[in-house]
Structure formats: structure tokens, C-alpha cells
C-alpha positions in Angstrom: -17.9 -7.1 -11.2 -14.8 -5.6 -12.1 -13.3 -2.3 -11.6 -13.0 -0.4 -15.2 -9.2 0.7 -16.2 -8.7 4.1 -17.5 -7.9 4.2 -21.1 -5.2 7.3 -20.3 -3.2 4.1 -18.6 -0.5 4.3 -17.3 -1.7 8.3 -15.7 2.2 8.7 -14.9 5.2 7.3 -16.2 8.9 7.8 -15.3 10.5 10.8 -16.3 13.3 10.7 -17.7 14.6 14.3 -17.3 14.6 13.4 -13.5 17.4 11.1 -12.5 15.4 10.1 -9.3 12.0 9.2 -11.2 13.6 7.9 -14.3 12.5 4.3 -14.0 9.9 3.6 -11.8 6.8 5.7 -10.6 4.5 3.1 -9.1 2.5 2.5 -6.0 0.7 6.5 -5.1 -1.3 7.2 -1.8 -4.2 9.3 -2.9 -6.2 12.2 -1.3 -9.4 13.9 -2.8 -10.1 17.7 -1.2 -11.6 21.2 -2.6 -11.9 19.7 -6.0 -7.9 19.0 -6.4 -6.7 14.9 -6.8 -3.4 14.7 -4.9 -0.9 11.5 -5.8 1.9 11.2 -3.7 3.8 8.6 -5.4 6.8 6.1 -4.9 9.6 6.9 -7.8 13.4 5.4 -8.4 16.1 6.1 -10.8 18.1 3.7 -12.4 20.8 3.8 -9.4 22.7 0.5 -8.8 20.9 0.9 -4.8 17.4 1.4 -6.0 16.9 4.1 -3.5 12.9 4.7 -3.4 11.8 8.6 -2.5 8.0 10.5 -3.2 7.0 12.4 -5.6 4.0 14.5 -5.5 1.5 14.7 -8.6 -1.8 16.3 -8.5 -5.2 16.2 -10.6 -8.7 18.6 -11.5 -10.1 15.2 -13.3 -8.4 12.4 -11.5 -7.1 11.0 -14.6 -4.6 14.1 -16.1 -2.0 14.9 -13.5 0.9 16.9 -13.1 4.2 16.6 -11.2 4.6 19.3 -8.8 8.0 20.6 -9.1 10.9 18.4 -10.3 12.3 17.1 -7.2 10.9 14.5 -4.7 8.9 15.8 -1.8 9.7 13.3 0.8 12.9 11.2 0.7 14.8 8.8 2.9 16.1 10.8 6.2 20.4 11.0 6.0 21.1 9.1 9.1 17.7 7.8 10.7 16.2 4.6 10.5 14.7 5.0 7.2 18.0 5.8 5.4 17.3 3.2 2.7 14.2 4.3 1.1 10.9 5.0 1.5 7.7 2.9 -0.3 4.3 2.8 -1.0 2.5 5.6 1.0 -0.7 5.5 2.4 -2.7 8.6 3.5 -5.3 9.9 5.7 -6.3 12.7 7.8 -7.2 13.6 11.6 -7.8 17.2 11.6 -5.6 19.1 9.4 -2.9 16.8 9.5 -2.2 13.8 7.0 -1.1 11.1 8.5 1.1 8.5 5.9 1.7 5.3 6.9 5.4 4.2 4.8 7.6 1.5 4.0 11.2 1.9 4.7 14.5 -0.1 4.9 17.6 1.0 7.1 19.5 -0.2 3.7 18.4 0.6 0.2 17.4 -3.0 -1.4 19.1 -3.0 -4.8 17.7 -4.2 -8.1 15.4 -6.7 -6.3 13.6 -7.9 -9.6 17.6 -8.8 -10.9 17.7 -11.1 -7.5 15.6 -14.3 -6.2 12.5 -13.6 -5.2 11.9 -11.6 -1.9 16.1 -11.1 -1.5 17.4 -7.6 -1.1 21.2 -6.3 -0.9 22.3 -6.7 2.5 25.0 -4.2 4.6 28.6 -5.7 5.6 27.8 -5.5 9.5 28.9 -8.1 12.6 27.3 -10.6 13.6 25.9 -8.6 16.5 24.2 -5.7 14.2 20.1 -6.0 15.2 18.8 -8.3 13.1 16.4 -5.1 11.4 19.7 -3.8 10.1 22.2 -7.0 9.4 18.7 -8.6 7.3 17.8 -5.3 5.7 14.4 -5.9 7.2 11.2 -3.7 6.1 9.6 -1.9 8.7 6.7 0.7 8.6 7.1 3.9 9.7 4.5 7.6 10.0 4.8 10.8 8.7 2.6 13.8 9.1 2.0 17.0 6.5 -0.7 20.0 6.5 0.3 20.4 3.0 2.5 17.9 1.1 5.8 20.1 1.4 6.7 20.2 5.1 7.7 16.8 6.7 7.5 15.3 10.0 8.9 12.1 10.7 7.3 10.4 14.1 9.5 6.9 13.9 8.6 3.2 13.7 5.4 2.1 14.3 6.0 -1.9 13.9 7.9 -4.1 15.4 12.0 -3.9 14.3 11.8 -7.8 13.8 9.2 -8.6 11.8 8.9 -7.8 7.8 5.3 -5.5 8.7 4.2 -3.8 5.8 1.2 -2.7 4.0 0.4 -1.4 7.8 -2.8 0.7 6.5 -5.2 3.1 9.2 -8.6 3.4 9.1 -9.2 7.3 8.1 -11.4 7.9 11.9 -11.6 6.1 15.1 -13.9 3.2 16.1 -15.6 2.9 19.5 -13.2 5.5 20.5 -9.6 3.6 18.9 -7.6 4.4 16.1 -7.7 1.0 14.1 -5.2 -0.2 11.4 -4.6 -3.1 9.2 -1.2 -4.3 8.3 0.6 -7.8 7.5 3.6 -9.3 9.4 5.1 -11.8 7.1 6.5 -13.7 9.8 3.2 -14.5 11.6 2.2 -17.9 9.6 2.0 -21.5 10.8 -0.6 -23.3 13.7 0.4 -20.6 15.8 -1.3 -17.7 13.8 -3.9 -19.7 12.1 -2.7 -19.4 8.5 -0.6 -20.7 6.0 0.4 -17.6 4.3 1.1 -14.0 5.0 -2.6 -12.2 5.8 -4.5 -9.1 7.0 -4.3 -8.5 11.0 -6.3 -5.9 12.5 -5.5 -4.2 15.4 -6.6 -1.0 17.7 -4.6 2.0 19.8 -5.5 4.9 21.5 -2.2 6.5 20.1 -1.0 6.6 16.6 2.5 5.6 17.6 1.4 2.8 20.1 0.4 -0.5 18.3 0.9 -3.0 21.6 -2.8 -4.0 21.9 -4.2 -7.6 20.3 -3.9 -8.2 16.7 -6.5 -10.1 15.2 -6.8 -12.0 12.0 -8.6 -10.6 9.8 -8.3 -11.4 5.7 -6.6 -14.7 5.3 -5.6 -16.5 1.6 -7.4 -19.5 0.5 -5.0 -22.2 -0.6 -4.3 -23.0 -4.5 -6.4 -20.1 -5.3 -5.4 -16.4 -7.1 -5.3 -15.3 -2.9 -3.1 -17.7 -1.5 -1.2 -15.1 0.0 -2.5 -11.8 1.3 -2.4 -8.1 2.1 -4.1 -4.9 2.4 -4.4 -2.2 -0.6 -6.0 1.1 0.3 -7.3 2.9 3.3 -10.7 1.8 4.2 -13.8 3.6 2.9 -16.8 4.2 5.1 -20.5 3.3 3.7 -23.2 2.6 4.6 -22.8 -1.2 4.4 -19.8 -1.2 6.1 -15.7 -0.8 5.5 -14.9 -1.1 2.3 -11.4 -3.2 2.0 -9.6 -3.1 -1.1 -6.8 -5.9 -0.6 -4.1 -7.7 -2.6 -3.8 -11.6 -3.2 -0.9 -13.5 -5.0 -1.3 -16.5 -6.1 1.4 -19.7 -5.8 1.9 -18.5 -2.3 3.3 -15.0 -3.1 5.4 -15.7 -6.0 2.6 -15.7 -9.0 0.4 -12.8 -10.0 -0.7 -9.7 -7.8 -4.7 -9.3 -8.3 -7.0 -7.3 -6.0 -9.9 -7.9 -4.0 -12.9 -6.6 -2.3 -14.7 -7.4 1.0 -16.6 -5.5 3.7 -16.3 -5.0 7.7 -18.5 -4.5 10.2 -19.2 -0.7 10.9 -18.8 -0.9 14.5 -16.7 -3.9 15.2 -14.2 -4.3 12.1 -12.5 -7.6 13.4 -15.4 -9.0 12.0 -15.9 -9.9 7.7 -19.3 -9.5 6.6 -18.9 -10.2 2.8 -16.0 -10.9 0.5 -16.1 -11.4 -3.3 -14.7 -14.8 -4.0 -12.9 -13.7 -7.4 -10.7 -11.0 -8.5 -12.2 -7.1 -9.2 -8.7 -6.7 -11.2 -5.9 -8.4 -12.2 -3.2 -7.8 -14.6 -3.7 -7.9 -18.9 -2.6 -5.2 -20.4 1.7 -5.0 -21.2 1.5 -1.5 -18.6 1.0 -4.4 -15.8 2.3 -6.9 -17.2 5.5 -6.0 -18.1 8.2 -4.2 -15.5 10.1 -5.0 -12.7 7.5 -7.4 -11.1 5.9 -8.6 -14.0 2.0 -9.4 -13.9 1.3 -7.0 -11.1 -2.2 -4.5 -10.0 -1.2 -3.3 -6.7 -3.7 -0.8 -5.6 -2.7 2.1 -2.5 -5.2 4.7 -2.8 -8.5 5.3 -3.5 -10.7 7.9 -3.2 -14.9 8.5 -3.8 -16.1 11.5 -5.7 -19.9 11.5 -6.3 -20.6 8.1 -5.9 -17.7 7.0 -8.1 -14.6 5.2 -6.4 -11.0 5.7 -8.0 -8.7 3.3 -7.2 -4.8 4.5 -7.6 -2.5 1.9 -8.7 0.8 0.4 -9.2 1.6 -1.6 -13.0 4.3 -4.1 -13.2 6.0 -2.3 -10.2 7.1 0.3 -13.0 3.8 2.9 -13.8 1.0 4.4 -11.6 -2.4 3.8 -13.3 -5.8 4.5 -12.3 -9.4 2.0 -12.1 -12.5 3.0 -11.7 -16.4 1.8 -10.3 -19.7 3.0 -9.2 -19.3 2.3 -5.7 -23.0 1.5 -5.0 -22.6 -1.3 -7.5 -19.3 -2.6 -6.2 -21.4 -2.8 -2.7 -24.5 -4.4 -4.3 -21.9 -7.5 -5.4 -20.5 -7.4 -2.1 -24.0 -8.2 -0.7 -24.4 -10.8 -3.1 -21.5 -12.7 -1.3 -22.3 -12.2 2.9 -21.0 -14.3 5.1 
């Protein structure tokens, strides 16, 4: 089983015109309503600070989009806690409200790919500056929109000192909790049960309040393409269960980014019911193979429209791109592989 790439690849590329999109467009949240495919997108110029902002695309086919406007549509705040870009969205909706789980430093991070692996530029600051600002550290933050134009920030929703990203909700509650996935990069060793960065699970009954148990949910598999792991897109609801899109990197998070596929338990999500021991998609073609983080799928939105599931996402860390599946036959290989 493996998801099918669209031959319009890569469905957006940087624009030059725009000095804040001119290099990289990678990495969109997607949404799905009234017909109309919405991409809200991460984008940089070629600035020496790499400062990351949205841009907002959208879509009748799913496949031909359309910037909307020529300036970004969400961008790091002036002075707030998020000052140093914003990354990799993730979107869904309560109500009439989008709800976007981000990525954000307090300090932009530079031409990362021009660094070692996982540096980022730090700030001149004392000794005595939080460690969230004096190590530049990635924290996870919520937004809300009724329409993609007007912003509302609501703050942090991790924890200042841990690296907690790809901090994903589940798009309706469960017994009565919001749920969400995300994937503190600290938590590893005989104290958290794995080796390698994973997929933790955890519930609230507010949004902004994530104090309650974390529990480990995905976690890699050693000297395999998923040594290290995280989550992808927000979960779909079937039948079967959750559908989890997730990443895994091989040669414990310094090798290629491929994507897989497992299922949760409808009512208690903690719980893995199947998982597909290989790779739906991985990187081959030069559009993922060749940017700033070179042999790199990185999925962050999907959406299902008549039976068929797009999955939105970033190439090389350079162009957003666009695979495709029936999703009935992406659950039928799922219950090929129960555990």
C-alpha cells in the first residue's frame, strides 16, 4: 500500500515575486468545506534569520491552487513569545472556529540546513535568561480564525522547557476530553520507555490546559526507517478507528523522513489497534529529495472527500506537494496488520 503522488508535484512552489515566500513554501495545514480546499502554509524568504510566517492558498480540485493575496496571513507577533517565527500548522474546528496548533521560537533559527544537525542561531542573553529563550527552544503554541484573515493568538500550550512539537488535536472530543498528540524531544531514556523521540497522547477538558497524564503512544523501532518518531496530520474518524498519519526518520532522526499509518481505538485512543510495519511514502522524486532537508515527505494535513483521502505535504523542507489514497483501501491494509 502506498499513497499515490500527484503528477502536478510540487502544487506550490516559492514565489519569487514575494520576498517572504521566495524560498521555501513547505509543511500546509489543510481544511476541506463547501467545496473550497484551504492550505495554510509555512513560507520563508531568503533572509539571513529565516523568519517562517503563513501563507494562505486555496483549491476547487485539491490539486490547482491559488495564493490568496500576496502577503502572509499569519506571522510571528512583534514582541510576544512567538517573535521568531511561526511553523508547520495544523487545523481543526470546534464550532465555527479553527483551532491551529503552531510551532514557534522566541528567536528566528537561521539557515538551520547551513548548521549541524538540529542547531539553530541562538540570542546574546545572560546566563540567567529562561532556558526557552537563552536555547532558542521550540514551543507550540494555538491560534483561532472563523475565516483565515482575523487572528487570535491564545499563548503556549507546552511546556517552556521542553522542545514539544508536532503537538496535533484530535478534530472532536472523546469520552467528553479534548485529546491531542504531540512529541517532547526530551522525554527518552528508562524513564519514558523509549529510546528515541515518540508520539504521547494526552487529554484536557480545556484547549489551553494540557496538565493531565501523557501516555505513550507511537514509539520507533530501532535500526529501522522509524527509529525516531512523530505525528503528521490531524486524526481522521472511521469507522475502524483513528486514522494516524505519522512521521519516522531513520538513523535516529538524522536519515530520511518517511510516513506511516496506524489506527486507534475509537473510544479509548491510548490504545494502537493496527500499524503498517513499512512506509506508505517516502522520498524519490528530486521535489523531496533535494532542498533544505534533503530526502524529506513530511505530511501536516489531510483531508477526505468522497471516500478519497488527500494528504498535504512538505518536499525537501522547500515545496508543498500533495498524495493521494482510497481511504477504504488504506484501512483494509491497516486490518491486515492488527495488533
Amino acid at each position: 500500500m502506498k499513497l499515490s503522488k500527484s503528477d502536478k508535484n510540487p502544487i506550490l512552489r516559492p514565489e519569487p515575486t514575494n520576498e517572504w515566500e521566495n524560498l521555501v513554501v513547505c509543511n500546509p495545514g489543510a481544511w476541506y468545506e463547501n467545496g473550497k480546499f484551504y492550505l495554510l502554509y509555512r513560507a520563508a524568504g531568503d533572509d539571513e534569520e529565516h523568519m517562517i510566517r503563513f501563507g494562505l492558498a486555496t483549491s476547487e480540485d485539491g490539486e490547482h491552487f491559488e495564493r490568496v493575496g500576496n502577503k502572509p496571513v499569519f506571522a510571528p507577533s512583534i514582541d510576544g513569545p512567538d517573535q521568531g517565527g511561526v511553523e508547520d500548522p495544523r487545523i481543526v474546528k470546534f464550532g465555527d472556529e479553527f483551532f491551529i496548533t503552531y510551532a514557534y521560537r522566541p528567536y528566528a533559527p537561521g539557515r538551520y540546513w547551513t548548521f549541524e544537525h538540529d542547531v539553530v542561531r541562538l540570542p546574546e542573553t545572560g546566563k540567567d535568561s529562561p532556558a526557552v529563550f537563552r536555547k532558542n527552544i521550540a514551543n507550540t503554541g494555538l491560534a483561532t480564525t472563523r475565516d483565515f484573515k482575523s487572528w487570535r493568538r491564545l499563548g503556549r500550550m507546552t511546556q517552556s522547557n521542553l522542545d514539544d512539537r508536532d503537538v496535533i488535536l484530535f478534530p472532536e472530543k472523546i469520552n467528553g476530553k479534548f485529546a491531542l498528540l504531540h512529541r517532547p524531544k526530551e522525554w527518552i531514556g528508562k524513564e519514558y520507555g523509549t529510546n528515541f523521540p515518540a508520539v504521547w497522547i494526552t487529554f484536557s477538558d480545556d484547549l489551553m490546559v494540557w496538565n493531565e497524564t501523557s501516555y505513550l503512544l507511537l514509539e520507533g523501532r530501532t535500526g529501522t526507517w522509524e527509529e525516531k518518531v512523530g505525528g503528521s496530520t490531524p486524526p481522521v474518524k472511521t469507522d475502524e478507528g483513528w486514522l494516524i498519519l505519522y512521521h519516522g526518520v531513520e538513523n535516529g532522526g538524522c536519515g530520511h523522513y518517511r510516513v506511516g499509518a496506524a489506527l486507534l481505538d475509537l473510544n479509548d485512543p491510548t490504545r494502537v489497534i493496527a500499524r503498517i510495519p513499512y512506509p506508505i511514502m517516502e522520498p524519490e522524486h528530486d521535489y523531496e529529495l533535494e532542498g533544505f532537508y534533503n530526502g524529506c515527505v513530511f505530511p501536516t494535513g489531510n483531508v477526505v472527500v468522497d471516500d478519497k483521502l488527500y494528504v498535504y505535504y512538505g518536499g525537501a523542507d522547500k515545496y508543498c506537494c500533495l498524495a493521494t489514497c482510497n481511504l477504504e483501501e488504506l484501512l483494509s491494509e491497516l486490518k491486515n496488520h492488527k495488533i
